[in-house]
N, CA, C and O of each residue as an XYZ file, in Angstrom:
324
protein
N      12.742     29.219    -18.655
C      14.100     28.894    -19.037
C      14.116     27.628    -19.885
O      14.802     27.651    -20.907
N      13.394     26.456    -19.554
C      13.498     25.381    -20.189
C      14.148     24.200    -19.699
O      14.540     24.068    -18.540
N      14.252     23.341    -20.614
C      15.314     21.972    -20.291
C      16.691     22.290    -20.263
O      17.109     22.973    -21.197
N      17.648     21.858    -19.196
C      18.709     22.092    -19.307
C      19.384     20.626    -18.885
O      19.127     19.907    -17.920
N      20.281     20.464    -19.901
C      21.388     19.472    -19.826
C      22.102     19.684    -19.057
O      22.496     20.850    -19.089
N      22.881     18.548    -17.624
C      23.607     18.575    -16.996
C      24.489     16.837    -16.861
O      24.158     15.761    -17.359
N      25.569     17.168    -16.058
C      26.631     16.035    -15.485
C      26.734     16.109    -14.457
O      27.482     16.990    -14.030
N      26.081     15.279    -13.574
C      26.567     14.931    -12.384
C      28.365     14.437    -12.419
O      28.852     13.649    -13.229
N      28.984     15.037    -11.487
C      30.235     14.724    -11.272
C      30.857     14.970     -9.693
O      30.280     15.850     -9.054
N      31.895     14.321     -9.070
C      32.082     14.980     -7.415
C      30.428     15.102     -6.709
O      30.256     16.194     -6.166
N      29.731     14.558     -6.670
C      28.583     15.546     -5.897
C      28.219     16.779     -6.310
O      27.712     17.616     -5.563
N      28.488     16.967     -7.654
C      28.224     18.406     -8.141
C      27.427     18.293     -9.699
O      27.885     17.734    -10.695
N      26.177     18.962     -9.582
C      25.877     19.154    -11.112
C      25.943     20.224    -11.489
O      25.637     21.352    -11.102
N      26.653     19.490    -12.803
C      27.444     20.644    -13.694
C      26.267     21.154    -14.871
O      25.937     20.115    -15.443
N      25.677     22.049    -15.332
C      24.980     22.208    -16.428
C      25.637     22.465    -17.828
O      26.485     23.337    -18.017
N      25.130     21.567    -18.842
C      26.085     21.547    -20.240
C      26.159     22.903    -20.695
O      26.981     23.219    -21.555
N      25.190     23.918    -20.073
C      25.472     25.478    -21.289
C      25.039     26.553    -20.035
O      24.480     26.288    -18.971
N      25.429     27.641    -20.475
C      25.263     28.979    -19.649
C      23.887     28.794    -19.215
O      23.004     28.268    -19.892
N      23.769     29.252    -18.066
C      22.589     29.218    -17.218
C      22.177     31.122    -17.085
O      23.065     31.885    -16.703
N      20.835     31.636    -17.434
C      20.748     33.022    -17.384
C      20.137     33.325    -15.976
O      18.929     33.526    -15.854
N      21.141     33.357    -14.741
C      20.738     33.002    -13.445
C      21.404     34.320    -12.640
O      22.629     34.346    -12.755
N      20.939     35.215    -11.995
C      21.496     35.965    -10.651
C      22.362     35.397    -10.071
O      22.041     34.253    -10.394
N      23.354     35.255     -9.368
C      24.024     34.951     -8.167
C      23.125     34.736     -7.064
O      22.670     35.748     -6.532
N      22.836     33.784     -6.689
C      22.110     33.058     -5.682
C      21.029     33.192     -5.982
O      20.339     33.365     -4.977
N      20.544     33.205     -6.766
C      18.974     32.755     -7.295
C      18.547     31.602     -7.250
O      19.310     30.821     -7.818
N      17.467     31.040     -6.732
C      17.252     29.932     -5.823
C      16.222     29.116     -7.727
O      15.794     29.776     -8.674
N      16.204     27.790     -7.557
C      16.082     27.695     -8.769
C      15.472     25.928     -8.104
O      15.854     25.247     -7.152
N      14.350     25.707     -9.196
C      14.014     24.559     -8.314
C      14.346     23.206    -10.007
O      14.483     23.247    -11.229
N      14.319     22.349     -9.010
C      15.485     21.070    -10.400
C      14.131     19.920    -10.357
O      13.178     19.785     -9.588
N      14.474     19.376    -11.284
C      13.331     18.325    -11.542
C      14.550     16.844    -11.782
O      14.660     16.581    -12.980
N      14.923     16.442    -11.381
C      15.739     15.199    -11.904
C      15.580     14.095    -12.552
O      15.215     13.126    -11.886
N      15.840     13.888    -14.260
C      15.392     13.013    -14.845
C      16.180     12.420    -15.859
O      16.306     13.049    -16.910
N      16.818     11.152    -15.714
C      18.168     10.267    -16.079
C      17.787     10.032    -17.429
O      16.734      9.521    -17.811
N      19.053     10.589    -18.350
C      19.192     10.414    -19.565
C      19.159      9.098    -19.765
O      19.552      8.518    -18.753
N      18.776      8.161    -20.875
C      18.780      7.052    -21.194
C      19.870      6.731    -22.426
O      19.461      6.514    -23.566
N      21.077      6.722    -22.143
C      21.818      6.958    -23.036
C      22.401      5.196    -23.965
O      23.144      4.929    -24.909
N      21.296      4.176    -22.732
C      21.634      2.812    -23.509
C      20.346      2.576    -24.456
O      20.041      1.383    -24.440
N      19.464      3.387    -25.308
C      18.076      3.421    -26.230
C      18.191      2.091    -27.420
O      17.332      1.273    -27.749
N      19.838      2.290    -27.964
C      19.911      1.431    -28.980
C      19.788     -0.368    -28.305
O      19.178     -1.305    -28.819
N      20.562     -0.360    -27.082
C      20.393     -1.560    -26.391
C      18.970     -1.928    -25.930
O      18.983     -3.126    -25.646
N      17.787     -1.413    -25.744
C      16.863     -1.377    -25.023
C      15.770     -1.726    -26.191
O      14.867     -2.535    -25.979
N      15.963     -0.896    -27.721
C      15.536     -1.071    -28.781
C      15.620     -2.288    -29.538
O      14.697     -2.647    -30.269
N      17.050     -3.163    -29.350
C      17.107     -4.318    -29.319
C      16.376     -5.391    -28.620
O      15.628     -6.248    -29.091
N      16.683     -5.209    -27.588
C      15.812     -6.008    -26.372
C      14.481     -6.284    -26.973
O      14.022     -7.394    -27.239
N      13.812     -4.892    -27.187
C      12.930     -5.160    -27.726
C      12.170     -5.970    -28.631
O      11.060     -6.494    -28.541
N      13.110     -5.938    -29.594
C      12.851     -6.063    -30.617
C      12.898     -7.370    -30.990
O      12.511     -7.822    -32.067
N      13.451     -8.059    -29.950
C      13.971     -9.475    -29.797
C      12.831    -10.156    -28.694
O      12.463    -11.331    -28.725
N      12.554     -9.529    -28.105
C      11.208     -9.849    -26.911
C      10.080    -10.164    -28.527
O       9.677    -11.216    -29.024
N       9.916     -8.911    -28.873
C       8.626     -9.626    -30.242
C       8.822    -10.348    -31.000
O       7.950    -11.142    -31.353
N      10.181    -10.330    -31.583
C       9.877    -11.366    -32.585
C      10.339    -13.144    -32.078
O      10.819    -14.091    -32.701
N       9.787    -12.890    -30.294
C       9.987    -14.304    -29.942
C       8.632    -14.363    -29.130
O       8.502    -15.401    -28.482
N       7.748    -13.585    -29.051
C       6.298    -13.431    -28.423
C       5.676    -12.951    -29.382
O       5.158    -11.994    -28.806
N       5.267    -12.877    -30.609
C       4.272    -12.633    -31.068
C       2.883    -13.453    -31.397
O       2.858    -14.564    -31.927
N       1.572    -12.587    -30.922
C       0.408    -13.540    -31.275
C       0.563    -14.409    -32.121
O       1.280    -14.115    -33.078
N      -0.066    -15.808    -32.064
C      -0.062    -16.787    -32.986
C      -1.085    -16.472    -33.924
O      -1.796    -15.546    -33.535
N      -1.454    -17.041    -35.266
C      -2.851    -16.666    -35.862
C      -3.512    -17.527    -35.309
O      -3.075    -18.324    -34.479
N      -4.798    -17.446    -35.769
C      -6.142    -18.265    -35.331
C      -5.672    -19.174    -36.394
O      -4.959    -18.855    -37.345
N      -6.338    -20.796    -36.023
C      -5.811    -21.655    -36.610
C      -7.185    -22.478    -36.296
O      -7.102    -23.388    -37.120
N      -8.085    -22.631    -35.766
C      -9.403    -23.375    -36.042
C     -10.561    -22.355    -36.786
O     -10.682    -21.171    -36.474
N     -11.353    -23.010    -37.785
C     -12.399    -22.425    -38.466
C     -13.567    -21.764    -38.034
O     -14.350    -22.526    -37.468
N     -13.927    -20.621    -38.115
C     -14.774    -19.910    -37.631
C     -16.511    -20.665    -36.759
O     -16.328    -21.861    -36.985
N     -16.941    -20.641    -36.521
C     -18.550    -21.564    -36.255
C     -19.144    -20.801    -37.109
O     -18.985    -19.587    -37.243
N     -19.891    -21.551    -37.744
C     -20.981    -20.858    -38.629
C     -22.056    -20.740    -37.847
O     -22.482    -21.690    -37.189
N     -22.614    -19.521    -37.845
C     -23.756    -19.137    -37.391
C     -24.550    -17.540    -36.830
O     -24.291    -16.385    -37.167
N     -25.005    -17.779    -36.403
C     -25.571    -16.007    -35.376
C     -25.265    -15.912    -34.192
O     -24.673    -16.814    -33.598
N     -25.590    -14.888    -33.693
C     -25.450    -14.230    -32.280
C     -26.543    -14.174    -31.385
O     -26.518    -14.713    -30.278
N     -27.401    -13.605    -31.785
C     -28.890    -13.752    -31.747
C     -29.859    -14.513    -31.908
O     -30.653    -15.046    -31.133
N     -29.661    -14.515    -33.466
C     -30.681    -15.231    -33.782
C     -30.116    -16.719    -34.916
O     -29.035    -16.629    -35.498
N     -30.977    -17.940    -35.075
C     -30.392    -18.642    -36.108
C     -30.130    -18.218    -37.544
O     -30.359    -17.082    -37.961
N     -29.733    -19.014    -38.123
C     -29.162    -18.872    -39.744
C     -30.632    -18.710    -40.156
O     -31.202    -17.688    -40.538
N     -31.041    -19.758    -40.016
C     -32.290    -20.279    -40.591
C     -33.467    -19.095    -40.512
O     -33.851    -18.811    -41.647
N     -34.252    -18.204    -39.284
C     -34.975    -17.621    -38.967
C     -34.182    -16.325    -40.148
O     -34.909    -15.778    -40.977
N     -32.816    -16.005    -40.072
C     -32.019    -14.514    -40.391
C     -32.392    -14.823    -42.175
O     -32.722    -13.936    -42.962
N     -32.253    -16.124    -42.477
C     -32.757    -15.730    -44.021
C     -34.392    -16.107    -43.933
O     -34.772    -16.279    -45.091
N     -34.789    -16.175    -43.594
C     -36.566    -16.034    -43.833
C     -37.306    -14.618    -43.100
O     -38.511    -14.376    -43.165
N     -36.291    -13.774    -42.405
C     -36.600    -12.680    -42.216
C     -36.028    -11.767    -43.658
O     -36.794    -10.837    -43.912
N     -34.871    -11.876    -44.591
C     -34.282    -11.521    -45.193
C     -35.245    -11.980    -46.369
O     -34.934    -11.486    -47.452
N     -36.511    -12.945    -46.388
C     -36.590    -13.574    -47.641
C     -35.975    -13.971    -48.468
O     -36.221    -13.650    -49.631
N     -35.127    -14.671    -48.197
C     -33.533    -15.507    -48.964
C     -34.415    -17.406    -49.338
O     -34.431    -18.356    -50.121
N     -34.956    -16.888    -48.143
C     -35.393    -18.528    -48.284
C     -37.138    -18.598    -46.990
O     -37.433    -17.964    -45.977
N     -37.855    -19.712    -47.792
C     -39.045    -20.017    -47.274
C     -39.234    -20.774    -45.790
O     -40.362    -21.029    -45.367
């Protein structure tokens, strides 16, 4: 059958469109609340980042290796003696 739109109202949910259902056909519901405030929430958002966003890096890299030195990486490279 699919997704079906409903309104809770009185203790009663109402479904927004014809239901293709028997008379007492037992039918099992999954309940899951429309979010109908998205544009408010999208804001929020949007206002959370542009007051938390990462800073850049602001000190200069270290020059050097991981492994091994500068020095050894160009005399393996023959760059230098």
């Amino acid at each position: 059958m699919g997704i079906i739109k409903a309104v809770y109202k009185d203790e009663v949910l109402k479904p927004l469109e014809k239901l293709d259902l028997k008379e007492g056909e037992e039918v099992e519901i999954i309940l899951k609340p429309h979010r109908s405030d998205l544009e408010e929430k999208v804001r929020e958002l949007e206002e959370y980042l542009s007051t938390n966003t990462p800073k850049p890096f602001v000190s200069e890299l270290e020059r050097g290796y991981k492994w091994f030195t500068e020095e050894y990486s160009l005399r393996k490279l023959g760059l230098k003696e």
